[in-house]
C-alpha positions as CSV (number, residue, x, y, z in Angstrom):
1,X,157.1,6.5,85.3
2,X,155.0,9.5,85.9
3,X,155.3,11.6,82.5
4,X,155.8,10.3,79.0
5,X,157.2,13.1,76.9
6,X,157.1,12.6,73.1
7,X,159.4,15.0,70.9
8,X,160.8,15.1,67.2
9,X,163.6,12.7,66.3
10,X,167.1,13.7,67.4
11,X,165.6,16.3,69.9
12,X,164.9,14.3,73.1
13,X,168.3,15.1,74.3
14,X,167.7,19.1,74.0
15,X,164.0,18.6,75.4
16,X,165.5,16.6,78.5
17,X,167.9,19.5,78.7
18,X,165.1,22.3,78.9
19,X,163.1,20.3,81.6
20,X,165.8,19.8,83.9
21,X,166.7,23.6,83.4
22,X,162.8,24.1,84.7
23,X,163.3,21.6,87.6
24,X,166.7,20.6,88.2
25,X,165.3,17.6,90.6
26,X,163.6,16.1,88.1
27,X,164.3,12.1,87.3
28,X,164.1,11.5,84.1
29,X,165.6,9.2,81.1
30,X,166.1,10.3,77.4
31,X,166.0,8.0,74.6
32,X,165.0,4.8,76.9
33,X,166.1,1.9,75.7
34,X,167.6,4.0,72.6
35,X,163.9,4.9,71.8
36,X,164.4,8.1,69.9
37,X,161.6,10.7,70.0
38,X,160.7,9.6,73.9
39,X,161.6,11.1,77.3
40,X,160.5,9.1,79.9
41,X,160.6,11.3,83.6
42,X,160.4,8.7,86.0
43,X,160.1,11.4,89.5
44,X,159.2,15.1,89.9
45,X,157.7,16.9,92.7
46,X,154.3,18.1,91.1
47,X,153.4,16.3,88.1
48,X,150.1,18.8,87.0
49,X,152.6,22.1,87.5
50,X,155.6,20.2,85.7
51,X,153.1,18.9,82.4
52,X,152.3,22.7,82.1
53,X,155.0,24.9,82.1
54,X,156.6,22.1,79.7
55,X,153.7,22.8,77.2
56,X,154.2,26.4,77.8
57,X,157.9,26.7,77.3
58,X,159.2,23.6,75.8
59,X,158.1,23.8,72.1
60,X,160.7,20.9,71.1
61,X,158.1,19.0,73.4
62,X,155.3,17.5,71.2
63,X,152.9,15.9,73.7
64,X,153.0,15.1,76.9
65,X,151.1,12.0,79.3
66,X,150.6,12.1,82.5
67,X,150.5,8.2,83.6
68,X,148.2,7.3,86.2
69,X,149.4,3.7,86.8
70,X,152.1,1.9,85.6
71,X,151.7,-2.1,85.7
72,X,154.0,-4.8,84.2
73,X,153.8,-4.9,80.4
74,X,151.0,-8.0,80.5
75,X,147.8,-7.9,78.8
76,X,145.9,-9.2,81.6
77,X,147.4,-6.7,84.0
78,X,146.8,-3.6,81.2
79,X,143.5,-4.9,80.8
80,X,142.6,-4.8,84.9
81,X,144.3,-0.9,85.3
82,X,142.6,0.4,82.7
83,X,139.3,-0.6,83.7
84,X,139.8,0.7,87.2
85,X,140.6,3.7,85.9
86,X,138.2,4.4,83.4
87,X,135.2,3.3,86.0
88,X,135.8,6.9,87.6
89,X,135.5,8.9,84.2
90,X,132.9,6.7,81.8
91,X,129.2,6.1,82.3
92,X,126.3,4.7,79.4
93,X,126.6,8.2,78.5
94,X,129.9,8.0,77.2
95,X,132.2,6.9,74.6
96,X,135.5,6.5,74.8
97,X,138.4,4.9,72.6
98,X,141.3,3.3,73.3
99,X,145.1,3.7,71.6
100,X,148.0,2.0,72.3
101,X,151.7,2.4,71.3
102,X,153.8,-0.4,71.8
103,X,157.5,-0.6,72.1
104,X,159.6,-3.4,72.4
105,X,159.1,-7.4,71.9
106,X,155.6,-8.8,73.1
107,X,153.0,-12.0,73.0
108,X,150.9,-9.3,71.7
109,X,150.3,-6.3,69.4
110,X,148.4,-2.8,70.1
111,X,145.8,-3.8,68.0
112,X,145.5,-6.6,70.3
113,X,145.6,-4.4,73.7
114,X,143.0,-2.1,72.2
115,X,140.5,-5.1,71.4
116,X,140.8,-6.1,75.0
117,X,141.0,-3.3,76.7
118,X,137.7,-1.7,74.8
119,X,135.9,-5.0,75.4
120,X,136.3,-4.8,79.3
121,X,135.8,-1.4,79.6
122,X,132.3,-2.0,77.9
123,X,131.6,-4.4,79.7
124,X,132.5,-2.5,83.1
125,X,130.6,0.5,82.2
126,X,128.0,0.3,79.3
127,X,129.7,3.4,77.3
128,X,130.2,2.8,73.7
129,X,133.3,2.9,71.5
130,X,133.9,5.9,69.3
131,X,137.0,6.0,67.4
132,X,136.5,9.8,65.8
133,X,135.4,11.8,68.3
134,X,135.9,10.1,71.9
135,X,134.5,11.6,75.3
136,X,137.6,10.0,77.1
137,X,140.6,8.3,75.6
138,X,141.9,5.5,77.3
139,X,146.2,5.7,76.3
140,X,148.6,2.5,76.7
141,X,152.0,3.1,76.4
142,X,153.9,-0.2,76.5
143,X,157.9,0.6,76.5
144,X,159.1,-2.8,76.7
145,X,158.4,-4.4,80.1
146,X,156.4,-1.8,81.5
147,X,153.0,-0.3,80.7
148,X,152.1,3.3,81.4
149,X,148.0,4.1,81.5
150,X,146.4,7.3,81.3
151,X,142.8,8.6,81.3
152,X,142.7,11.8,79.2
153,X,139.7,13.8,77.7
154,X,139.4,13.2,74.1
155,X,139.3,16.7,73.1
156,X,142.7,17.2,74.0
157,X,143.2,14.7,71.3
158,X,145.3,16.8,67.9
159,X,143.1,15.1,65.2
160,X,142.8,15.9,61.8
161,X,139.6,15.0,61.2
162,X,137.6,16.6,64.6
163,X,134.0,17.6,64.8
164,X,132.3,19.8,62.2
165,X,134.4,18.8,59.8
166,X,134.4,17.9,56.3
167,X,135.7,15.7,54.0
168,X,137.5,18.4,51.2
169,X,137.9,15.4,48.1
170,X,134.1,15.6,47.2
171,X,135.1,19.3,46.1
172,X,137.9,18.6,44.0
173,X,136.5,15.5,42.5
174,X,134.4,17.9,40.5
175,X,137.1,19.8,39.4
176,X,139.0,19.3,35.8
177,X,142.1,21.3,36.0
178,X,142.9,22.0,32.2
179,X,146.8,23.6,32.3
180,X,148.5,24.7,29.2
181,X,151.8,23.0,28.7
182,X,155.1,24.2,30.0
183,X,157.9,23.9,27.2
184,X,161.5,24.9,26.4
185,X,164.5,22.3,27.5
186,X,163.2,18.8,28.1
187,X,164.3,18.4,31.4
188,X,162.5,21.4,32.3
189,X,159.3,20.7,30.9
190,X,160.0,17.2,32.6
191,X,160.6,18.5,35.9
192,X,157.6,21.2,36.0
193,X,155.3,18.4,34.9
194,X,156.7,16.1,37.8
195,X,155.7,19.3,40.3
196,X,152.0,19.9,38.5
197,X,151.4,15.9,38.8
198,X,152.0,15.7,42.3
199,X,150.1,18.9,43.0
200,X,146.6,17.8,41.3
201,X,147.2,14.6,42.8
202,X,147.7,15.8,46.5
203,X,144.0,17.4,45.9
204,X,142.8,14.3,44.0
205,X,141.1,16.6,41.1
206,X,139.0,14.7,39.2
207,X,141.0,15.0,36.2
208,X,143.9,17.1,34.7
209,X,144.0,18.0,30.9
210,X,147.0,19.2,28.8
211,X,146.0,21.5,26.3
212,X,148.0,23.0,24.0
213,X,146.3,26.0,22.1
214,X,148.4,25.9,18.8
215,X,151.3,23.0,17.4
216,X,153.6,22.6,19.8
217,X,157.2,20.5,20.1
218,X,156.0,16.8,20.2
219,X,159.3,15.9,21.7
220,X,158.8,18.7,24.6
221,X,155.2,17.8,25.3
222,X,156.2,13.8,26.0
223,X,158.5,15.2,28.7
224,X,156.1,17.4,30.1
225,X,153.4,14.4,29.8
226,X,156.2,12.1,31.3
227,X,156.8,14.4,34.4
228,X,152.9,14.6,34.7
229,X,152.8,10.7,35.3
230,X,155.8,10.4,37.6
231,X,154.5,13.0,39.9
232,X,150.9,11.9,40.0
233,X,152.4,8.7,40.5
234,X,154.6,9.3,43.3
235,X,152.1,11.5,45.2
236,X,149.5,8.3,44.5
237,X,151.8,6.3,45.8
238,X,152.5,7.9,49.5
239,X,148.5,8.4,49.7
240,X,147.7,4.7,49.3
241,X,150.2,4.0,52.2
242,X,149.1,7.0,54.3
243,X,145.4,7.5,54.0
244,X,142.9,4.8,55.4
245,X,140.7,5.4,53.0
246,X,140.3,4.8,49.1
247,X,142.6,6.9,47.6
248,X,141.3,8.3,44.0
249,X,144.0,8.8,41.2
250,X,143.8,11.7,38.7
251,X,143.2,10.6,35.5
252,X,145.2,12.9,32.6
253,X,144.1,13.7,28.8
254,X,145.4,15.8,26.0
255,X,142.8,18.3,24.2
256,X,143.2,20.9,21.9
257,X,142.4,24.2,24.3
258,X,140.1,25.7,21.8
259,X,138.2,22.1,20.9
260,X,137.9,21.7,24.7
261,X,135.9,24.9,25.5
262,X,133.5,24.3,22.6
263,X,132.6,20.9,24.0
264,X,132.1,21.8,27.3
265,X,130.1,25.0,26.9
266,X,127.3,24.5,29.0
267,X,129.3,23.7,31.8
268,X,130.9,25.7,34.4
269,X,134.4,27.2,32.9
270,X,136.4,29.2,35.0
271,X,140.1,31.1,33.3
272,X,142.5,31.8,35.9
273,X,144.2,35.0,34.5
274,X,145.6,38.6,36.2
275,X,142.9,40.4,34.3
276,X,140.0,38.3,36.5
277,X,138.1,39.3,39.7
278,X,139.5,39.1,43.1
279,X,138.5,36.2,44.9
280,X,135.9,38.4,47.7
281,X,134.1,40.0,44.5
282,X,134.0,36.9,42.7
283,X,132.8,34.6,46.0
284,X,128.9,34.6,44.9
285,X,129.7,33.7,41.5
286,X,132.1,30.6,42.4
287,X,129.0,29.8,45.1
288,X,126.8,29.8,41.9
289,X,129.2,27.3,40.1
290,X,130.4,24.9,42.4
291,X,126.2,24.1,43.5
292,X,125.9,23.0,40.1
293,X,126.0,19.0,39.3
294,X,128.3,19.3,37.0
295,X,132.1,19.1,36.7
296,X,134.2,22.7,36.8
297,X,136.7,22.9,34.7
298,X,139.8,25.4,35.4
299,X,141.7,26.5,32.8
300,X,145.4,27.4,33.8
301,X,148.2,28.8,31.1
302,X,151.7,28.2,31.4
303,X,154.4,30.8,29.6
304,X,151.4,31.8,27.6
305,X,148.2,33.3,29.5
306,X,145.1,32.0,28.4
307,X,143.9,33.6,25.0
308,X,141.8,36.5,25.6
309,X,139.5,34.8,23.2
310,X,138.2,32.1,25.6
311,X,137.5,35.0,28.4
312,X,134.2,35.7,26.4
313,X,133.5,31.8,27.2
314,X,134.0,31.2,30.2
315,X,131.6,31.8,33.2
316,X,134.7,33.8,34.9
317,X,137.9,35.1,35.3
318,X,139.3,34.7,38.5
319,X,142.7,36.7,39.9
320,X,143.1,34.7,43.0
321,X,146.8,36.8,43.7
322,X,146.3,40.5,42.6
323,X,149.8,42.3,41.3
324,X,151.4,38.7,41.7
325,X,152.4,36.5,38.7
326,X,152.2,33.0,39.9
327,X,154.9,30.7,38.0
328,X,153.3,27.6,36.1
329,X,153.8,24.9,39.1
330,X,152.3,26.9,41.7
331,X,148.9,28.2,39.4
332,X,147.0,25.0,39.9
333,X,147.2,24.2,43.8
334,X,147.1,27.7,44.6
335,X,143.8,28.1,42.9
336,X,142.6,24.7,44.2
337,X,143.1,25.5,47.7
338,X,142.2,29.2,47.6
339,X,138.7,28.7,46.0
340,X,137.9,25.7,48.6
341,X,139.0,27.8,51.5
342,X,137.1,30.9,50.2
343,X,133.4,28.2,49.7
344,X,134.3,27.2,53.2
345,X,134.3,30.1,54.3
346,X,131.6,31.0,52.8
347,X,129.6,28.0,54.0
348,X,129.6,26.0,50.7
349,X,130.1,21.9,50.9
């Protein structure tokens, strides 16, 4: 086992394909043990020049490991390789973490491996454990009776969440999206709301409000009210399962658009409409507004712009797509992720 090659599902047979076109001497097994998404090359002539013209010119390759010893697929024996190998690259300096991927039937889960492992390497060494932003990353790749262990860098670690920065949610927390209804056929209004619901819940937005300006169809607004609630709560759903931390569910009202910028005058009111600035002359303004303490409220129409009326209200009128006309599902996370990009940009929290 000398390189661990990770690809998509259903594309380890092409991958293994383009590396023995590179180096037709190379050993290697696709799918081992029918493990899809894994190539395992078991003998090439240089390992370093192999690993890099794969990343080069094997895009259906994902990552690639270069294992510096191989051991039976024992706790004890992962334990005692990895701490010979990370004595050469960790000092009280240091931090390091350690991640395991385990395949196969074991006496012993990854959580396990990276308990033990982290505690001997401690020990051995003095450097701390730093699961975010490691110096070195100490990788275990257990495929069923054999263990492969590798010493990399940790900033050749993909992570989402690297150095510098930011969490995003604080931002959209403060943000009430208030959209005008979408109506006509039932299962369209149904279907529109199910796309707006999982859209302000992907950002998390504090809280989105349906507000009709005038009497509208009661019978169309409960299917666009009942396709706001099954996509918030779909989207709600695959966050609690995916994120690690507390996921935060939008909560949804109904207010009369007119009765809804008279209460809130005093607070930040931005109308997304055509006849608004562009984003770059309209950047100190949004800087102005979002370093206030209170919640920003951005009001988004549907078939209907907002009324003309409000524009005097509100604290501005934003175009964030000149000469485009964005349809109804796409008005509210466009806008969410353009102004956050455009304050990050910018330097804003």
């Amino acid at each position: 086992m000398k390189l661990i090659v990770k690809t998509p599902l259903d594309l380890e047979d092409i991958a293994a394909s383009r590396i023995l076109e590179i180096d037709p001497s190379v050993k290697l097994i696709a799918k081992p043990h029918g493990l899809k998404g894994l190539i395992v090359i078991e003998s090439c002539g240089d390992e370093g020049r192999l690993k890099e013209i794969i990343s080069r010119e094997v895009p259906e390759v994902e990552s690639i490991i270069h294992v510096d010893e191989v051991v039976e697929a024992r706790l004890e024996e992962i334990v005692q390789a990895a701490v010979k190998l990370a004595k050469d690259e960790l000092s009280d300096e240091k931090c390091f973490a350690v991640r395991t991927v385990r395949r196969g039937k074991h006496d012993f889960t990854s959580l396990d491996v990276n308990s033990a492992v982290g505690a001997a390497v401690q020990a051995e060494t003095g450097a701390r454990v730093d699961l975010e932003n490691p110096d070195v990353v100490i990788r275990v790749e257990i495929i069923f009776d054999k263990a492969g262990i590798s010493v990399v860098e940790g900033e050749l670690e993909w992570r989402k969440m690297g150095p510098g920065k930011k969490l995003s949610a604080s931002t959209f927390r403060k943000i009430s999206v208030v959209q005008m209804p979408y109506l006509g056929s039932m299962e369209g209004a149904r279907e529109i709301g199910r796309r707006i619901g999982r859209a302000v819940q992907a950002y998390e937005v504090g809280e989105l409000v349906i507000a009709p300006n005038k009497p509208v169809n009661a019978f169309e607004l409960e299917a666009f009210i009942a396709g706001i609630r099954e996509g918030i709560k779909s989207r709600y759903e695959v966050q609690k399962k995916t994120y690690s931390r507390r996921v935060e569910c939008t909560r949804v009202l109904v207010q009369d658009l007119y009765q809804l910028v008279r209460e809130r005058r005093g607070e930040p009111i931005i109308v997304l409409e055509p006849e608004g600035l562009q984003v770059r002359d309209a950047l100190p303004k949004l800087r102005e507004l979002f370093s206030r303490k209170h919640r920003i409220s951005l009001l988004i129409g549907s078939r209907e712009g907002i009324p003309k009326g409000i524009y005097r209200l509100a604290d501005l009128v934003l175009d964030i797509a000149p000469g485009i006309t964005l349809s109804t599902e796409l008005a509210a996370p466009s806008a969410l992720a353009t102004i956050y990009t455009a304050l990050n940009i910018s330097g804003e929290d």
